[in-house]
C-alpha positions in Angstrom: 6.1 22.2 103.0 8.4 21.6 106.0 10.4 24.4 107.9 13.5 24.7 108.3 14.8 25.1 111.7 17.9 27.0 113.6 18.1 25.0 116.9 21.2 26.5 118.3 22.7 27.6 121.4 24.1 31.4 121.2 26.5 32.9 123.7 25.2 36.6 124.6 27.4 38.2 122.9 26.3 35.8 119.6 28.8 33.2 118.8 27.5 29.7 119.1 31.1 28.3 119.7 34.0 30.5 121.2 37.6 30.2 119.7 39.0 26.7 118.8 35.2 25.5 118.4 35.2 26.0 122.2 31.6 25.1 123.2 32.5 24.4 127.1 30.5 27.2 128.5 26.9 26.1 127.3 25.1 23.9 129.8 25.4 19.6 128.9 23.0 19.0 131.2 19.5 19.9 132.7 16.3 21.1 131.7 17.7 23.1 128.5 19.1 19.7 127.6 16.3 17.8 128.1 13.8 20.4 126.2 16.2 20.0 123.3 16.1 16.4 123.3 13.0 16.3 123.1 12.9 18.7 120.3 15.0 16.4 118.2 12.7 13.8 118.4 10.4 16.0 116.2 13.1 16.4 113.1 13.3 14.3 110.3 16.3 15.7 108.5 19.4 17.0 109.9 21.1 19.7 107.8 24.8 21.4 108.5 27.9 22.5 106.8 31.2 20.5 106.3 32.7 22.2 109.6 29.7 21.4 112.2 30.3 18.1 110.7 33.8 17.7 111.3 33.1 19.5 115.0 32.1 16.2 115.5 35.6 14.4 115.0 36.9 16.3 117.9 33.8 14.2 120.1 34.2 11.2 118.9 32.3 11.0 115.6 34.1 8.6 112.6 34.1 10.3 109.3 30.7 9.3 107.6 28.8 8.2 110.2 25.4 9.9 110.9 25.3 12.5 114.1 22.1 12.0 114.4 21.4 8.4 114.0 17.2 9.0 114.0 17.5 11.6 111.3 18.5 11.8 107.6 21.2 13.9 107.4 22.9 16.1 104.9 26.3 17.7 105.0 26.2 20.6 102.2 30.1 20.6 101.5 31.2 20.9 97.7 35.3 19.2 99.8 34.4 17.2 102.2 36.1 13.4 102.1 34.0 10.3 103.2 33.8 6.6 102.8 31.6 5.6 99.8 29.5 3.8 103.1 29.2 6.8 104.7 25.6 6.8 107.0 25.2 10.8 105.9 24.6 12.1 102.4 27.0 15.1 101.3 25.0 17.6 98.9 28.1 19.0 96.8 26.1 21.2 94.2 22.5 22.9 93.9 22.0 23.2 97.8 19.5 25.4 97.9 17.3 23.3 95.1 18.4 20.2 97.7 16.9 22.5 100.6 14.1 23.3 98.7 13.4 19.3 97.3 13.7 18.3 101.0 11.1 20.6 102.4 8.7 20.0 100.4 9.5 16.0 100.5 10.6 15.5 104.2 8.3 13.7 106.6 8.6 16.0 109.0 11.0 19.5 110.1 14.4 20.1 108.9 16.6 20.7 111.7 19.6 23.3 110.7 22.5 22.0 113.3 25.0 24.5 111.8 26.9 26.1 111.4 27.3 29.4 111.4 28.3 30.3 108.1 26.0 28.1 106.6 23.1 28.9 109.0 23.6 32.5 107.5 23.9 31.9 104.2 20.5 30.2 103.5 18.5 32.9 106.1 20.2 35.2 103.8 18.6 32.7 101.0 15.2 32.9 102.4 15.3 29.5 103.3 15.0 29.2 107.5 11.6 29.2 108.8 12.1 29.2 113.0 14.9 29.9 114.6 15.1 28.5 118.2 18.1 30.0 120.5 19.6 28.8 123.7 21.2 32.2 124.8 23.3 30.8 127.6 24.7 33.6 130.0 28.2 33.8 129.1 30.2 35.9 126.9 33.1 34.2 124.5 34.7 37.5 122.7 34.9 35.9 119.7 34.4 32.3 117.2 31.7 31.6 115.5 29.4 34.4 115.1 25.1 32.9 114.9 24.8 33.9 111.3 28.8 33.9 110.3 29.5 36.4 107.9 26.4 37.4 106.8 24.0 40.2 108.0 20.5 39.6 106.5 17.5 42.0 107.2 15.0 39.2 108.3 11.4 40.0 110.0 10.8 38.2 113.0 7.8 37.3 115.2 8.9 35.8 119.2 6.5 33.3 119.7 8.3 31.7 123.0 10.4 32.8 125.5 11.4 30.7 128.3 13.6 31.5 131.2 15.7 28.5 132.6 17.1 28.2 136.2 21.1 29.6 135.7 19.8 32.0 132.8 19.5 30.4 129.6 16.6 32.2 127.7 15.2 29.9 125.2 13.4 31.7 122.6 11.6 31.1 118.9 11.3 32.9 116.2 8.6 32.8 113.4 10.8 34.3 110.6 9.6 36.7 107.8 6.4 36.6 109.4 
């Protein structure tokens, strides 16, 4: 069984985009960069929500092609519009039995891109295994909160911390553990 994984970078105050899907105040460059590169190398499947998806319109991403070009990726959206030739595969019913048929047939993790709401809703599901933040020192007031709405009661274990030059703290979490 593959985990499930929240790579994600958080603000301090917790929103992993500020207002307007604002994400200028994370770092695009350096070592945090690089360590999450190299991170994405190790996923098999990308998983998000219908407005990390679309986040990517705003950067240059056509409608329906693949993020994440090494990956297998799934949009979990029960509106989204794409071509029929679309390079990503939109789950519109039974996510979590999706989520749960991937794990257990993936070649490798499941990286959970976002977003927030949707990151929430399955840890509120049981369904995320690690979660790995990027808490850049900055503070955005408001946006997208890490888990959206929800406020599950979740058991973790840290099993890495890391301080980066300029503040980021990376750290993982074993969930449920």
């Amino acid at each position: 069984m593959q985990p499930i994984i929240y790579d994600v970078a958080v603000s301090a105050d917790g929103f992993i985009c500020g207002a307007s899907d604002d994400v200028s105040l994370f770092p695009h460059s350096g070592p945090v960069v690089q360590d999450y590169l190299e991170r994405m190398e190790t996923y098999a499947c990308a998983l998000m929500g219908r407005r990390t998806y679309e986040f990517g319109y705003a950067h240059g991403l056509a409608p329906g092609a693949n993020p994440y070009p090494a990956q297998r990726t799934f949009v979990f959206s029960s509106s989204i519009l794409l071509p029929e030739t679309a390079d990503v595969e939109i789950v519109r019913t039974d996510a979590l039995k999706t989520t749960d048929r991937l794990r257990a047939t993936s070649a490798g993790p499941l990286y959970l891109c976002g977003g927030g709401d949707f990151a929430g809703w399955l840890l509120s599901a049981g369904r995320v295994d690690i979660l790995r933040l990027k808490r850049a020192p900055v503070f955005y007031g408001s946006g997208t909160p890490l888990f959206g709405p929800y406020t599950p009661s979740v058991a973790a274990r840290l099993s890495i911390s890391k301080l980066y030059e300029g503040g980021v703290l990376y750290q993982e979490f074993a969930l449920n553990a």
